[in-house]
C-alpha positions as a printed NumPy array, in Angstrom:
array([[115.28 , -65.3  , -19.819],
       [116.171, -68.495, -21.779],
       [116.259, -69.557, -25.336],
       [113.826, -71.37 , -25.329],
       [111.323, -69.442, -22.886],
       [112.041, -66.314, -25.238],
       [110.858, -68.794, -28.537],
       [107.731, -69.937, -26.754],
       [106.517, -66.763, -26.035],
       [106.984, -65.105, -29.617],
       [105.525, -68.207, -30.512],
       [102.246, -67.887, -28.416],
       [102.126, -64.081, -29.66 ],
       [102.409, -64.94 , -33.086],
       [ 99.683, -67.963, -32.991],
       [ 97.326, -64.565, -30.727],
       [ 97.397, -62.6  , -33.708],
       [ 96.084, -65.335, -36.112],
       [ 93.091, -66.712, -34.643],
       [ 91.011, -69.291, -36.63 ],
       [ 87.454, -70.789, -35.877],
       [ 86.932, -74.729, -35.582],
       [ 88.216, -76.506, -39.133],
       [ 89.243, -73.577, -40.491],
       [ 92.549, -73.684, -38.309],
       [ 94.766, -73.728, -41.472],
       [ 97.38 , -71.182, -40.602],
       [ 97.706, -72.473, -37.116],
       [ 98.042, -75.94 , -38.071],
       [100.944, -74.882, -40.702],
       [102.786, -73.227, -37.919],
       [103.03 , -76.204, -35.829],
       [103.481, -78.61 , -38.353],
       [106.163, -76.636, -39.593],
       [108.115, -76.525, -36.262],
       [107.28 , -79.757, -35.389],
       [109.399, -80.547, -38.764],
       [112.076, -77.941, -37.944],
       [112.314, -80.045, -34.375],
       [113.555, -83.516, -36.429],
       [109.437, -84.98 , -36.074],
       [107.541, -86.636, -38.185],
       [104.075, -84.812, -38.891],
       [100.76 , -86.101, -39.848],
       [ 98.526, -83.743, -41.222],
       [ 94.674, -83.401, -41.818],
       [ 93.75 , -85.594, -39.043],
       [ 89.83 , -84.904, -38.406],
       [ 90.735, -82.029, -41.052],
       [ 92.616, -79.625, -39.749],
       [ 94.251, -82.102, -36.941],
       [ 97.915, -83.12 , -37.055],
       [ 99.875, -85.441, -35.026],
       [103.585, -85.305, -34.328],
       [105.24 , -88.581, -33.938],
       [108.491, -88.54 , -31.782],
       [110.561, -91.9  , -31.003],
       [113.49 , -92.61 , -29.089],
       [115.365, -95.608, -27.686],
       [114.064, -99.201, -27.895],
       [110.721, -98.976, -25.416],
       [107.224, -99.912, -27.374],
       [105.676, -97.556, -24.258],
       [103.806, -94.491, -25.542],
       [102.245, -91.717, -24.337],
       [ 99.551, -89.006, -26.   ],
       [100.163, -85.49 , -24.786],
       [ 97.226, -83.385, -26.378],
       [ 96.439, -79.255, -26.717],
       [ 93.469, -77.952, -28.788],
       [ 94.075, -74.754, -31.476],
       [ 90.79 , -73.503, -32.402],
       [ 89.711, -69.757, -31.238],
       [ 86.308, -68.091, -30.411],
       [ 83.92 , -65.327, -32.186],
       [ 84.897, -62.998, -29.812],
       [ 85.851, -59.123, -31.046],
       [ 89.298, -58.667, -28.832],
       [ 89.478, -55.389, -26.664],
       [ 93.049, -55.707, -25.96 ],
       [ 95.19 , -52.765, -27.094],
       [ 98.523, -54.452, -26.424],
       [100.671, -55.179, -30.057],
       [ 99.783, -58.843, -30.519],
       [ 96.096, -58.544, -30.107],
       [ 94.401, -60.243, -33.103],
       [ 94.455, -59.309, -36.889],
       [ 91.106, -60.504, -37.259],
       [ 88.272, -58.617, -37.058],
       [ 85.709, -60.72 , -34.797],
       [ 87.692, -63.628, -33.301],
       [ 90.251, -63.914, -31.35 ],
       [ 91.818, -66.275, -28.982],
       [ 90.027, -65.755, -25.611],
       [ 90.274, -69.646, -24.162],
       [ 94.352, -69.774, -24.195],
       [ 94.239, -71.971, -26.835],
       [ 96.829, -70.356, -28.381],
       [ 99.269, -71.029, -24.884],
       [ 98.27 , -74.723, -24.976],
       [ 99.69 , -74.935, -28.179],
       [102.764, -73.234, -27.185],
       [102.982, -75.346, -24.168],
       [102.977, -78.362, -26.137],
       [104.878, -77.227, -28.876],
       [107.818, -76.101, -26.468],
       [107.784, -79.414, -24.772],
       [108.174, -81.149, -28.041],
       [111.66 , -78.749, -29.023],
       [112.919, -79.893, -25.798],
       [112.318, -83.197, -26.441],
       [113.535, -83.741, -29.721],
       [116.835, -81.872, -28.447],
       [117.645, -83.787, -25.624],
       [115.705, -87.408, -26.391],
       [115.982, -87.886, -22.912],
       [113.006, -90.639, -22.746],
       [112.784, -94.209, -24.02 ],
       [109.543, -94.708, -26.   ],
       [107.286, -92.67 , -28.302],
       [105.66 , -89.333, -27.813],
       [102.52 , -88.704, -29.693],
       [101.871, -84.517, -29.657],
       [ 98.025, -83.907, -31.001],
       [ 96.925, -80.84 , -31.881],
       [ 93.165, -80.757, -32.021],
       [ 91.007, -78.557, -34.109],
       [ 87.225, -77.379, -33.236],
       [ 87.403, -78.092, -29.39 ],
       [ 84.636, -75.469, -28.222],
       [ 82.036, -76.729, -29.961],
       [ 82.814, -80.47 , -29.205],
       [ 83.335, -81.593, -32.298],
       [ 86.999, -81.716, -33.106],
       [ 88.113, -84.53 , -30.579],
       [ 85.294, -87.078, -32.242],
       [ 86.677, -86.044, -35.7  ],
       [ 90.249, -87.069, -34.853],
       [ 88.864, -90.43 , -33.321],
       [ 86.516, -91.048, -36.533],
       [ 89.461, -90.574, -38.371],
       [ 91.524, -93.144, -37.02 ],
       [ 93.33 , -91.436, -34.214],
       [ 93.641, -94.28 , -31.721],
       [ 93.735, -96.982, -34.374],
       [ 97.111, -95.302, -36.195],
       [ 98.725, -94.18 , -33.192],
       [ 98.811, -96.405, -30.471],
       [ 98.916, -94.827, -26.711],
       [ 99.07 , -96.133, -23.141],
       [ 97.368, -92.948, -22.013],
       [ 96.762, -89.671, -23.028],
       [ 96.801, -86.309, -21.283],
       [ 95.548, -82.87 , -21.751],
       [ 95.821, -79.518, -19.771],
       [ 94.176, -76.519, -19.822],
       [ 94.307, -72.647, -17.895],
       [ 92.471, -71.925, -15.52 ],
       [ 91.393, -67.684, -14.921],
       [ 90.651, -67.252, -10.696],
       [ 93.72 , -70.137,  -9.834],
       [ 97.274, -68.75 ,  -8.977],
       [ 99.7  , -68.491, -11.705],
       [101.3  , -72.035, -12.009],
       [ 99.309, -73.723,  -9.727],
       [ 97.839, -76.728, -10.515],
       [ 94.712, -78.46 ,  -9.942],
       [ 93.208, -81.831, -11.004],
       [ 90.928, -84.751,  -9.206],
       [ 90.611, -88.76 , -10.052],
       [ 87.686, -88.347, -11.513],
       [ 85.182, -85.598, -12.864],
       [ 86.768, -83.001, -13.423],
       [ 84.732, -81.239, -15.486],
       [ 80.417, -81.709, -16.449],
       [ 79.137, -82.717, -19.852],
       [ 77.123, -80.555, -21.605],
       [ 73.463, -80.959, -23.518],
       [ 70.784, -79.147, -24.667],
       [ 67.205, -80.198, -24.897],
       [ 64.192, -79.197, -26.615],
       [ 60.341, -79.826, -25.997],
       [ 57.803, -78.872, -28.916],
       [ 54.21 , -78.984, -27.671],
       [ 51.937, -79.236, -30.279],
       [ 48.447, -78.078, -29.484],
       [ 45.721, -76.783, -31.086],
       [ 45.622, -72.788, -29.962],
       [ 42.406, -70.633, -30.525],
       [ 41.394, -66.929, -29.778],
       [ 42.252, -65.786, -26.577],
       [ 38.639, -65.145, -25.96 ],
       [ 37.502, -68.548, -26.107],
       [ 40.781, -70.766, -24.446],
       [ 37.701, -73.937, -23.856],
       [ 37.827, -74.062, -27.715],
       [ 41.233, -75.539, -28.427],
       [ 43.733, -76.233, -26.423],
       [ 47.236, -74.464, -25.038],
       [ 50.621, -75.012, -24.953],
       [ 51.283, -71.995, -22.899],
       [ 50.156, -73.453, -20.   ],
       [ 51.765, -76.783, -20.611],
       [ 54.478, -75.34 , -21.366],
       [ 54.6  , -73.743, -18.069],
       [ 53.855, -76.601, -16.389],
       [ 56.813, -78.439, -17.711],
       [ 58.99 , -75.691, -16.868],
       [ 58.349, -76.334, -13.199],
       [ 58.187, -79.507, -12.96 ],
       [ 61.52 , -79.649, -14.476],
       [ 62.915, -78.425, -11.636],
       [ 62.418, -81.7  ,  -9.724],
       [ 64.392, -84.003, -12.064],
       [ 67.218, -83.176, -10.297],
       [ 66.299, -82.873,  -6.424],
       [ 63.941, -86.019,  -7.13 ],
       [ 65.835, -88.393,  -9.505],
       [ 69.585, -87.767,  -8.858],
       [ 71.673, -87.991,  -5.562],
       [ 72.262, -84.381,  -4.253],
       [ 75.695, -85.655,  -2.916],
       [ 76.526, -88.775,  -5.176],
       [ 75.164, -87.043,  -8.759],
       [ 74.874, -83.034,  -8.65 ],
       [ 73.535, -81.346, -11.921],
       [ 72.133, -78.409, -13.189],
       [ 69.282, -78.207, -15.382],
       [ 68.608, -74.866, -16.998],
       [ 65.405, -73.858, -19.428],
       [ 66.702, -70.942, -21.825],
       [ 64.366, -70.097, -24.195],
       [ 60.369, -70.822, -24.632],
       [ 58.871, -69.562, -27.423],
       [ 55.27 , -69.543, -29.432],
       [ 53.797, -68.999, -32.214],
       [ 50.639, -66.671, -30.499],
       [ 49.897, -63.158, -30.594],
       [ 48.479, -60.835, -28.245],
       [ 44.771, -62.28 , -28.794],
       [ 45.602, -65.792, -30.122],
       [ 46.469, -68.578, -27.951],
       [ 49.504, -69.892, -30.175],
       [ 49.044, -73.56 , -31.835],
       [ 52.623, -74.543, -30.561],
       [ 55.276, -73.121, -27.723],
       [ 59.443, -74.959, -27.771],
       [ 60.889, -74.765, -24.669],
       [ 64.97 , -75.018, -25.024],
       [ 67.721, -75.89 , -22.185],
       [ 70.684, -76.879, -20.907],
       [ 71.997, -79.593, -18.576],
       [ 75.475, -80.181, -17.04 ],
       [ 76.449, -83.066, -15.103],
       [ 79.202, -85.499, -13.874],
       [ 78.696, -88.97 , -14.874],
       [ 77.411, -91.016, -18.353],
       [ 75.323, -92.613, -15.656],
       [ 73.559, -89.247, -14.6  ],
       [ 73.519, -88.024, -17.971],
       [ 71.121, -90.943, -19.078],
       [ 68.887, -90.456, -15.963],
       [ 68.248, -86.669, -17.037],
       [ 67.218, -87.629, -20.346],
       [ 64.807, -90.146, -19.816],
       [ 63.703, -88.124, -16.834],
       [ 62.899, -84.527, -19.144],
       [ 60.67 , -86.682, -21.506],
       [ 58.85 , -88.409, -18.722],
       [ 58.437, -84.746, -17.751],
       [ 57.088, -83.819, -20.558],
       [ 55.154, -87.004, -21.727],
       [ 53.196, -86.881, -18.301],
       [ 52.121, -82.981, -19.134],
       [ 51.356, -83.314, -22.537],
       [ 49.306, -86.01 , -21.913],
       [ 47.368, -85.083, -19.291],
       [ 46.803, -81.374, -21.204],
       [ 45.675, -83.623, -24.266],
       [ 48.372, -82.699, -26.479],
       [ 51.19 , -84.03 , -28.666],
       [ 54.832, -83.127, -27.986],
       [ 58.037, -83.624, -29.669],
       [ 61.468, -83.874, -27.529],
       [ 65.518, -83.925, -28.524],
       [ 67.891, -84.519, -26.612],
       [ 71.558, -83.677, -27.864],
       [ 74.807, -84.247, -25.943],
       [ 77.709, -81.572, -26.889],
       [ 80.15 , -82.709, -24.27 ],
       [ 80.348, -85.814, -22.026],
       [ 81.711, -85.484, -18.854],
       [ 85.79 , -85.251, -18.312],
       [ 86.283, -88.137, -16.768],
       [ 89.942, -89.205, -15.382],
       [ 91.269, -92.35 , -14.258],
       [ 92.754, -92.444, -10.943],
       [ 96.017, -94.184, -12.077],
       [ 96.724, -91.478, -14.643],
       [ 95.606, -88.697, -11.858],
       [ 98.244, -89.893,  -9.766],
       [101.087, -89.834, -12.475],
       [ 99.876, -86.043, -12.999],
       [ 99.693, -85.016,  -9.433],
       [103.185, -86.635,  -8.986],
       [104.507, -84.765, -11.579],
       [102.667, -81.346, -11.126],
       [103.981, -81.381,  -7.74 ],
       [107.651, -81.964,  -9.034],
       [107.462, -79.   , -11.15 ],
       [105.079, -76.743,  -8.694],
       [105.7  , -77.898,  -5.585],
       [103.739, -79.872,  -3.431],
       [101.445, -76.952,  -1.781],
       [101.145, -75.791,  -5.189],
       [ 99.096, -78.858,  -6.567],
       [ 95.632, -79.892,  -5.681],
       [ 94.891, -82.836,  -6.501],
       [ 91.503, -83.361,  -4.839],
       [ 89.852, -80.882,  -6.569],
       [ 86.288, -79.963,  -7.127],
       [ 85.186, -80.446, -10.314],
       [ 83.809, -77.461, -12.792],
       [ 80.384, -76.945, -14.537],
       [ 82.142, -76.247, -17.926],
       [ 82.863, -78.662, -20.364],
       [ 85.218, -80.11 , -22.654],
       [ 85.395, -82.677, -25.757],
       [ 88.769, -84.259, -24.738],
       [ 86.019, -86.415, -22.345],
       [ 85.416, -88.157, -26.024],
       [ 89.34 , -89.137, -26.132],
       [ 88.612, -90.38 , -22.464],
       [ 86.054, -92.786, -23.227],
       [ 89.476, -94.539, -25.77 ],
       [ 92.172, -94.371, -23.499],
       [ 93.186, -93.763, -19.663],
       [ 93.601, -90.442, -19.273],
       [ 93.729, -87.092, -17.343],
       [ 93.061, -83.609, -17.335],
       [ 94.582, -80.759, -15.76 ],
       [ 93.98 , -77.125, -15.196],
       [ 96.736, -75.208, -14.811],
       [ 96.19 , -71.355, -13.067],
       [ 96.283, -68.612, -15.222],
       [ 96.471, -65.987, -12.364],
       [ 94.124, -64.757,  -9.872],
       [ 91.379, -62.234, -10.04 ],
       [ 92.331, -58.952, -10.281],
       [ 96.211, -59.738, -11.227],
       [ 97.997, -60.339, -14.747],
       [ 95.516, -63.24 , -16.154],
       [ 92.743, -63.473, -13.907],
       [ 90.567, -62.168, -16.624],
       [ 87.563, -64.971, -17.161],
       [ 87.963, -67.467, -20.097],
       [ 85.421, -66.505, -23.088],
       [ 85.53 , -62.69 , -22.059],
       [ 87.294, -59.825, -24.523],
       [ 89.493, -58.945, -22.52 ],
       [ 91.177, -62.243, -21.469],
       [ 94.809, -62.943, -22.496],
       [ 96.827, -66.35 , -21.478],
       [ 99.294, -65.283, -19.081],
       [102.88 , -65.659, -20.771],
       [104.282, -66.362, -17.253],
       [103.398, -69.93 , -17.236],
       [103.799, -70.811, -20.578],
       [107.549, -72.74 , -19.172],
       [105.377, -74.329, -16.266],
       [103.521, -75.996, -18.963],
       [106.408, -77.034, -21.229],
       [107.981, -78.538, -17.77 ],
       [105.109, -80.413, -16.785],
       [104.981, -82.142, -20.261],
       [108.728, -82.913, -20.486],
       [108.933, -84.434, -17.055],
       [105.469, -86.151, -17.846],
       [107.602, -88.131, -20.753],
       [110.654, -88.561, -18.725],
       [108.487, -90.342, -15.682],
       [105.991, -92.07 , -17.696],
       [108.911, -93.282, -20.355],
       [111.806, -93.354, -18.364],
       [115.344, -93.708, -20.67 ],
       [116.544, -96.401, -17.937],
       [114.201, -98.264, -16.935]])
């Protein structure tokens, strides 16, 4: 084992066993700011709070390139037993945050060591990524306008792929993600005498059904897929009292901006035509979390290229389908061209095939030098020292 494959690791252990929530990612953020430093690059800090930015140059080029990993763990209790589970009660690292870090922060040793490129890296360490909220606080705080990039790239595991494998498409790659909610106001009554008022049970059902055709009647099944999902419906009613008011919550996942404004306009319309034809009022919100991850094809390419490099060509798809998850560098898309890959974390049943979000999950050490290779030869193709 290298060096450098033996300092990533205890790295990625160490950064396990300290787990922070989104904005709170203080620790974390010291560690890499600290190495960065220790590496020879300049560090900015409290970029959309707990943010940073390390800024590497070398040679003459004015080319740049954003290479981008997210920090921020999950309110998960850890069922590990192995020595570097987490030290704090509650949370722990079950997205491989902590190896995307690692990744990134052993692709910027290497390049500070052997300045083997001709341009400027920009490494960006996110904060609050799972709740969508840390990408749009870097970019409110002046990401793009104080650090310039040609394009920017991100990568993530990926639980049920083969360890080191690679897979990526040229353009949704993964869904946005919103949540909706429909308050019928009505008038309720006793249950023995429904004529007397009116009910938001029933409307309420009603809407719940008819939401199911927003989909198979106002998107393309094969040009626009989606999902929308009700979750909760509540009411303020008892056992003999038809309640005054019923919410109905959901969610809704799909693959273009396009798409996303259909299924908004088409829930209220939904719920509009119900309400009104029931003779009640209704209230509606509509709240994006996550636009879709959107790539560009030219950036694609450049990834697939250099996935296949590192991986080998059967190793890489590149024509992938796209996953119903979600993810807020699609905010940092909507700045700059861009991509976003999924590296495997190991199949299902082997050393980490365990799902993403679950207790038990761990990022699979193995790769961790896949990652740090796909980044360095990212720099070295997209700024080449002789061109």
């Amino acid at each position: 084992m290298s060096k450098i494959e033996e300092q990533v690791i205890a790295w990625r252990q160490h950064l396990h066993q300290i787990p922070e929530f989104g904005f709170e990612e203080v620790k974390t953020s010291e560690f890499i700011a600290q190495k960065l430093e220790e590496f020879g690059i300049e560090v900015h800090r409290n970029i959309g709070r707990t943010g940073l930015v390390g800024v590497l140059k070398c040679g003459d080029s004015d080319r740049t390139i954003g290479l981008r990993a997210d920090m921020d763990a999950l309110k998960i209790t850890e069922e590990n037993d192995f020595a570097y589970k987490s030290q704090t009660d509650g949370m722990m690292h079950a997205c491989g945050h902590d190896g995307h870090t690692t990744m990134l922060l052993g692709a910027a040793h290497e390049l500070a060591t052997h300045k083997n490129f001709d341009g400027t890296v920009y490494f960006i360490f996110q904060p609050g990524e799972e709740h969508g909220v840390g990408a749009k606080a870097m970019i409110e705080d002046g990401l793009f306008d104080r650090f310039k990039m040609d394009a920017i790239y991100a990568m993530h595991n990926v639980p049920g792929v083969p360890e080191g494998h690679f897979v990526t498409n040229p353009g949704s790659i993964m869904a946005s993600e919103s949540g909706f909610e429909i308050e019928i106001l009505a008038t309720g009554g006793h249950a023995a005498m429904p004529h007397m008022g009116t009910d938001p049970i029933v409307v309420g059902a009603q809407i719940i059904l008819a939401l199911q055709t927003v989909t198979s009647r106002n998107l393309s099944s094969i040009h626009e897929p989606a999902v929308i999902s009700v979750t909760e419906f509540t009411t303020n009613g008892t056992t003999n009292v038809i309640p005054s008011s019923a919410t109905i919550k959901g969610d809704t996942r799909c693959f273009t901006d396009e798409a996303l404004a259909k299924i908004e306009a088409a829930i209220e319309r939904v719920a509009a035509g119900q309400c009104v034809s029931a003779g009640v009022e209704y209230k509606y919100k509509f709240t994006n979390t996550f636009l879709s991850t959107i790539n560009t094809p030219k950036e694609t390419a450049v990834a697939v290229r250099v996935a296949k490099a590192i991986a080998g060509e059967e190793n890489v798809d590149g024509e992938a389908p796209p996953f119903t998850i979600s993810e807020d560098f699609s905010y940092m898309q909507r700045k700059v061209p861009s991509c976003y890959i999924l590296v495997g974390n190991g199949k299902v049943g082997e050393k980490g095939g365990t799902a993403l979000h679950k207790p038990f999950y761990d990022f699979n050490d193995n790769i961790l030098m896949t990652g740090v290779s796909f980044w360095t030869e990212l720099v070295k193709d997209q700024l080449p020292a002789n061109a």
